[in-house]
N, C-alpha and C positions, 0 to 999 in steps of 0.2 A: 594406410598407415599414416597417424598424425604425424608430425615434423616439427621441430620447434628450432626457433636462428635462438643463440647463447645470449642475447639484451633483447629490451622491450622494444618494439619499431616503433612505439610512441615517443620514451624519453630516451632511447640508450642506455638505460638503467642497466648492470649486470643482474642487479637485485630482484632475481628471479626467482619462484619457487613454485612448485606443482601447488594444484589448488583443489585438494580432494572431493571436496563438499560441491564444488560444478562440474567434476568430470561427466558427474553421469547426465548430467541438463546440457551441459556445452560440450560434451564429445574430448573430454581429456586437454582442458585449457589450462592454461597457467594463469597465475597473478602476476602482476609487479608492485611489491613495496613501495616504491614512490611516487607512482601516478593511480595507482589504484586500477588498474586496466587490466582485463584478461585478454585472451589472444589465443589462438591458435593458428593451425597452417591453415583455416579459412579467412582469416581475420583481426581482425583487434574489435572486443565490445568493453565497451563505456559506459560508465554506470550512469543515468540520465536523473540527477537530483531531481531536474524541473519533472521529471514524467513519472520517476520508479520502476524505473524499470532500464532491464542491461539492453543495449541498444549498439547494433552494429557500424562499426566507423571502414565500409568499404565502398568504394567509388559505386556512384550512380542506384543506390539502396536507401530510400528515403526512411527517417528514423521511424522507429515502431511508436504510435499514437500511445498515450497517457490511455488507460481503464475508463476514467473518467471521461474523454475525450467521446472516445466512442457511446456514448450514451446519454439522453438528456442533455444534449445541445442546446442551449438558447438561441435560438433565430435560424436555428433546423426547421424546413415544413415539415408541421404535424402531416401524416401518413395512416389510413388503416389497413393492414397488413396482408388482408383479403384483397387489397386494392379498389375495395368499397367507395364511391364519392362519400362524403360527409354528411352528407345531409339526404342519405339513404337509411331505411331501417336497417338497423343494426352494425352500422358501421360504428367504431373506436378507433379515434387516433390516438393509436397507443404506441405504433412501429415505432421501436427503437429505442424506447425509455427502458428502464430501470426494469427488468423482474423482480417485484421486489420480492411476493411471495415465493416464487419458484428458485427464484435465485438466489435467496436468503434464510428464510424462513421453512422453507420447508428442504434447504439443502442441511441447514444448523439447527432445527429445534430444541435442543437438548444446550448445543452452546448458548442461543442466544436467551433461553430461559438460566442459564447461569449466570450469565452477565446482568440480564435482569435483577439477581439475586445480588448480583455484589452492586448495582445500582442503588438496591434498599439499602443495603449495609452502610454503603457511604452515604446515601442521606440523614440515615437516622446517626453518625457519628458527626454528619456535619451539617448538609442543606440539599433539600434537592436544588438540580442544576446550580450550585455553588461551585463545581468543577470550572464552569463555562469563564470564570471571572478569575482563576489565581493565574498570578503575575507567570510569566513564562512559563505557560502552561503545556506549550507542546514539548518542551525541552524537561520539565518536570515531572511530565506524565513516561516521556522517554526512558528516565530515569527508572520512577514507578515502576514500569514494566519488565526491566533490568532486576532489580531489585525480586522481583516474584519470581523470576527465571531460576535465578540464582538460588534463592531460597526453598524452592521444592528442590533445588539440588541437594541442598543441604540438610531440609529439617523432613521429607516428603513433601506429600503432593496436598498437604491440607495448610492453609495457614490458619496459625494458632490463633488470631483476635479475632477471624470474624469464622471461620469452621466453615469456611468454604473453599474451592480448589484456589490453588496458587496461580494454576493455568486459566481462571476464570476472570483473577482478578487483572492479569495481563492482558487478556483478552479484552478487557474491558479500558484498560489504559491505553491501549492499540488503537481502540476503537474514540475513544477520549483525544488522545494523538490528533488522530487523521480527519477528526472532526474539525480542532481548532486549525491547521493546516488546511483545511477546506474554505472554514471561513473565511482565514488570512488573504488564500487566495483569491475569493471572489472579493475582498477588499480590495486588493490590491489593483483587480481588474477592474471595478468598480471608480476609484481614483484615476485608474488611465483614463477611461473614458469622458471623467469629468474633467480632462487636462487639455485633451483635443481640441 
């Protein structure tokens, strides 16, 4: 049986309320209103901006790595997965990158040929790769994506100017998103190292 103490162990907040939408992922957690923290009788987990992901704040439990992290590492040794030497036939140091067909393309083919489609649309209304250049772009694609959420709420599941899914062209805003967020990143990583 869960257990819940009446405030948050992080802030003391009373400002507590059941948090439907994680019960069935986090086993019947709460939220709290002002620190944004779930919690149950196993814990308190913490939403980890820098990673995305909810991340547990209990002694001696080192945080859960970033998606990203785990894959295509720069200054990871290349590996081939057979444990092949490299300079053996057949060997691929491939261990550890990206799936990109298995884990993309051939999990979403029907998505990512939608996205495709709402890629033409917006070229041909604006530029291609013209997205990569507008001013606060991860916070406007944010929005974007808000925006098409809402709107198959409202009008169904087709938008009306370009007659293609509302879910597609979020998907593609999502995808627009966590691009410039990508890059950001590796800028920003990029300027550390040139500071050292």
């Amino acid at each position: 049986m869960t257990t819940y103490a009446d405030t948050c162990p992080l802030c003391a907040s009373d400002s507590v309320r059941e948090a439907d939408e994680y019960e069935k992922v986090f086993g019947g957690c709460r939220e709290c209103r002002r620190c944004s923290a779930l919690w149950n009788a196993n814990g308190v987990l913490r939403f980890g901006r820098d990673t995305g992901v909810w991340q547990p704040e209990l002694p001696n439990l080192p945080p859960l790595p970033a998606p990203e992290q785990q894959l295509d590492l720069p200054g990871v040794a290349e590996a081939d997965p057979t444990g092949r030497d490299p300079h053996q036939p057949g060997a691929k140091l491939d261990a550890g990158k990206a799936p990109m067909l298995r884990g993309l393309l051939d999990y979403f083919p029907r998505a990512t040929l939608a996205v495709a489609n709402v890629s033409a649309f917006g070229a041909s209304k604006y530029a291609w790769k013209g997205w990569e250049s507008v001013p606060n772009g991860a916070e406007r694609y944010s929005d974007a994506l808000g925006r098409h959420i809402v709107k198959e709420a409202i009008e169904g599941p087709i938008d009306r100017e370009s007659g293609l899914r509302h879910a597609a062209h979020a998907a593609w805003c999502a995808l627009a998103r966590l691009e410039l967020l990508q890059r950001a990143d590796e800028q920003a990583a990029s300027w550390a190292g040139e500071t050292r």
